[in-house]
C-alpha positions in Angstrom: -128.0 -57.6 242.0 -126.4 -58.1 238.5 -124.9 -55.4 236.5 -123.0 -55.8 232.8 -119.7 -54.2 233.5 -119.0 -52.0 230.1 -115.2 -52.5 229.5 -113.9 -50.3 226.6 -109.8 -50.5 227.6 -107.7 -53.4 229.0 -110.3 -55.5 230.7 -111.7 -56.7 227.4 -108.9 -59.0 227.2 -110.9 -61.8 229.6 -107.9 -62.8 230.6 -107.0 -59.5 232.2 -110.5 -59.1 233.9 -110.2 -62.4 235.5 -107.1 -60.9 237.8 -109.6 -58.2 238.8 -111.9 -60.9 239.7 -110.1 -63.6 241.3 -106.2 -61.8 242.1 -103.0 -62.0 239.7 -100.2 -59.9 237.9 -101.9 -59.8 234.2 -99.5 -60.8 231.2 -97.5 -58.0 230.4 -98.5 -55.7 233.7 -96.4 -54.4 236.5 -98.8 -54.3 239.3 -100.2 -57.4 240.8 -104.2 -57.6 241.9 -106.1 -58.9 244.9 -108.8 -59.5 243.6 -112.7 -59.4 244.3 -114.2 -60.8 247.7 -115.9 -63.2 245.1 -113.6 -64.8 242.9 -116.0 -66.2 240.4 -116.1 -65.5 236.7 -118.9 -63.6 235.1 -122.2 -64.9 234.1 -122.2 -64.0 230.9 -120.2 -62.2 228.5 -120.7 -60.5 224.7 -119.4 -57.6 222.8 -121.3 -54.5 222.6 -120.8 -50.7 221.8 -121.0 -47.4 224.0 -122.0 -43.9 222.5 -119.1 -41.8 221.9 -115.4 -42.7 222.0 -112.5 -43.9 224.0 -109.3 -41.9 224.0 -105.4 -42.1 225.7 -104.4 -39.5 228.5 -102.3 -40.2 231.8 -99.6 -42.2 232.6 -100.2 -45.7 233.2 -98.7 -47.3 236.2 -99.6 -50.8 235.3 -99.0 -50.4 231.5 -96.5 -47.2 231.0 -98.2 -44.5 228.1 -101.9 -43.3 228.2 -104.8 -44.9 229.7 -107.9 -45.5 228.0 -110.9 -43.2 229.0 -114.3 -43.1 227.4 -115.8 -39.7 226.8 -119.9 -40.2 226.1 -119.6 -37.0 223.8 -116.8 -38.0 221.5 -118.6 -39.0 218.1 -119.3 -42.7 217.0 -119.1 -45.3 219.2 -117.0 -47.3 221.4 -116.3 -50.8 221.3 -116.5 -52.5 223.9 -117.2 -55.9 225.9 -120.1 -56.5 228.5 -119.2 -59.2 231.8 -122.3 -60.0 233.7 -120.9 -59.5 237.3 -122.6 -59.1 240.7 -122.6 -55.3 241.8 -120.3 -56.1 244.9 -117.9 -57.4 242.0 -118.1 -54.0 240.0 -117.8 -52.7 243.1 -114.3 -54.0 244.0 -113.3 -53.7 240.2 -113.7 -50.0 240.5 -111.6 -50.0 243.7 -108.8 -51.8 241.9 -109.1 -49.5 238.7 -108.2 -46.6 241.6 -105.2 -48.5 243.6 -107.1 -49.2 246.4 -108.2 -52.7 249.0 -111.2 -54.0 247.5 -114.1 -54.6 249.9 -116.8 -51.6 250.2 -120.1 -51.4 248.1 -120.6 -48.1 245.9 -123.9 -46.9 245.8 -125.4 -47.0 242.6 -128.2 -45.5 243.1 -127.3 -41.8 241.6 -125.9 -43.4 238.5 -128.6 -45.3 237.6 -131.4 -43.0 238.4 -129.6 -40.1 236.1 -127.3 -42.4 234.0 -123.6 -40.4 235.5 -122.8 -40.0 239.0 -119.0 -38.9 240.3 -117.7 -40.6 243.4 -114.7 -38.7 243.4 -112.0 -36.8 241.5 -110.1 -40.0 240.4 -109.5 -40.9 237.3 -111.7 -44.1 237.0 -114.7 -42.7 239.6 -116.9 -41.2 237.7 -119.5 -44.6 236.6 -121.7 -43.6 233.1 -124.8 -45.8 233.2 -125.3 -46.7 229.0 -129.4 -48.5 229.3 -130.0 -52.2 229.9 -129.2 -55.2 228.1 -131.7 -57.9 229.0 -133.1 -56.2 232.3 -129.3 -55.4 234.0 -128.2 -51.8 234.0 -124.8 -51.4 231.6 -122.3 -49.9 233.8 -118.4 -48.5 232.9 -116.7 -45.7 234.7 -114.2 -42.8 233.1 -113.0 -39.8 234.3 -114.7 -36.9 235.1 -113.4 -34.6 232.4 -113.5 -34.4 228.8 -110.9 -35.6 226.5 -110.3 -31.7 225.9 -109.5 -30.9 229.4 -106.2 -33.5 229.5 -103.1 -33.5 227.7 -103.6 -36.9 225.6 -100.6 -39.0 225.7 -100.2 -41.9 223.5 -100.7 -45.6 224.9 -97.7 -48.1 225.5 -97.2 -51.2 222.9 -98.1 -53.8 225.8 -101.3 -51.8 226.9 -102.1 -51.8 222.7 -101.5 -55.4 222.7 -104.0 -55.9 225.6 -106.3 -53.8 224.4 -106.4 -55.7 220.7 -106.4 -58.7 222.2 -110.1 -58.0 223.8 -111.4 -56.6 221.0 -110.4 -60.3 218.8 -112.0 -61.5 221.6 -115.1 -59.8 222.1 -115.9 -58.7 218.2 -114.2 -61.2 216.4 -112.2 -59.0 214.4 -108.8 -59.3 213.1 -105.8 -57.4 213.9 -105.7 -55.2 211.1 -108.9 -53.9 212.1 -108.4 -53.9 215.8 -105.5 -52.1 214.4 -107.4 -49.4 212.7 -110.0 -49.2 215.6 -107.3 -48.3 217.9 -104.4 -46.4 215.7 -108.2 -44.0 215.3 -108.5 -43.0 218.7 -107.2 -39.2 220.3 -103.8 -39.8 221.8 -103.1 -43.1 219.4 -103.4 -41.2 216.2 -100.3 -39.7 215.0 -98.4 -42.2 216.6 -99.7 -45.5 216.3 -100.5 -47.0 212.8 -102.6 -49.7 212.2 -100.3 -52.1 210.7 -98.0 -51.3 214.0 -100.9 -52.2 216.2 -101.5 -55.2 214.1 -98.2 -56.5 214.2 -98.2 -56.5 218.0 -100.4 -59.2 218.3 
């Protein structure tokens, strides 16, 4: 089975996904990855945009400052990037995203009968089901709060970096408004401008 796995944070950068897929230490990261129990790279891949928002809460082991998180009721949209991956793949992804040995299937099953479904109380196991894009189910997972219920906690210049660096990619912006997209967000805002962001690039 094929699923587009929704990035809205780091894993935009394609870069950074292919260590997910296939094992590495991404550019600018502290932990290294094993990898998926298949290596190869995704079918596809395009740009695309979730409803709602992203915002920055929790410390970042890999990155230092806040993660991303995407919060379906925050207003607008998010940007984001779509990878056409095998659900085994998302799978393993997932397990990564929560420190863990790749390896077990989730089962989907609740999340794409009622479009959310929460494995667990981690911060990355709660998988939001956005439709289908050409007949495969558009899958991304968050937290299971609200961007209300955390203290939000501004991200780290190399996570920024990252995070810019997949929207160019995916969107074809340029960094001034990759900048502005991100210097937007709750937990960026305040701290981050978009001329900052920009200049990280």
């Amino acid at each position: 089975m094929l699923v587009w796995y929704v990035s809205y944070g780091s894993n935009m950068n394609a870069a950074r996904l292919g260590c997910y897929l296939a094992g590495g230490t991404p550019s600018g990261g502290r932990l290294a990855l094993p990898g998926c129990r298949d290596p190869a790279p995704p079918v596809r891949t395009r740009g695309c945009e979730l409803p709602g928002g992203i915002y920055f809460a929790t410390e970042s082991l890999v990155w230092g400052g806040g993660r991303a998180f995407y919060d379906p009721g925050l207003p607008g949209t998010a940007a984001a990037r779509a990878y056409l991956i095998t659900a085994e793949q998302f799978s393993d992804v997932v397990a990564q995203e929560m420190y863990r040995e790749p390896g077990e299937d989730l089962d989907l099953t609740a999340a794409l009968e009622t479009g959310r479904a929460t494995l667990g109380p981690g911060r990355y196991e709660t998988l939001v089901c956005a439709g289908e894009l050409d007949g495969h189910p558009l899958l991304t997972f968050t937290a299971p709060w609200v961007w209300t219920d955390v203290e939000l906690l501004a991200p780290s210049a190399r996570y920024l970096r990252m995070l810019a660096t997949g929207l160019r990619e995916a969107h074809g912006w340029d960094p001034l408004r990759a900048g502005a997209y991100l210097a937007a967000r709750p937990g960026a805002a305040g701290t981050w401008t978009a001329e900052r962001i920009a200049a990280l690039a």
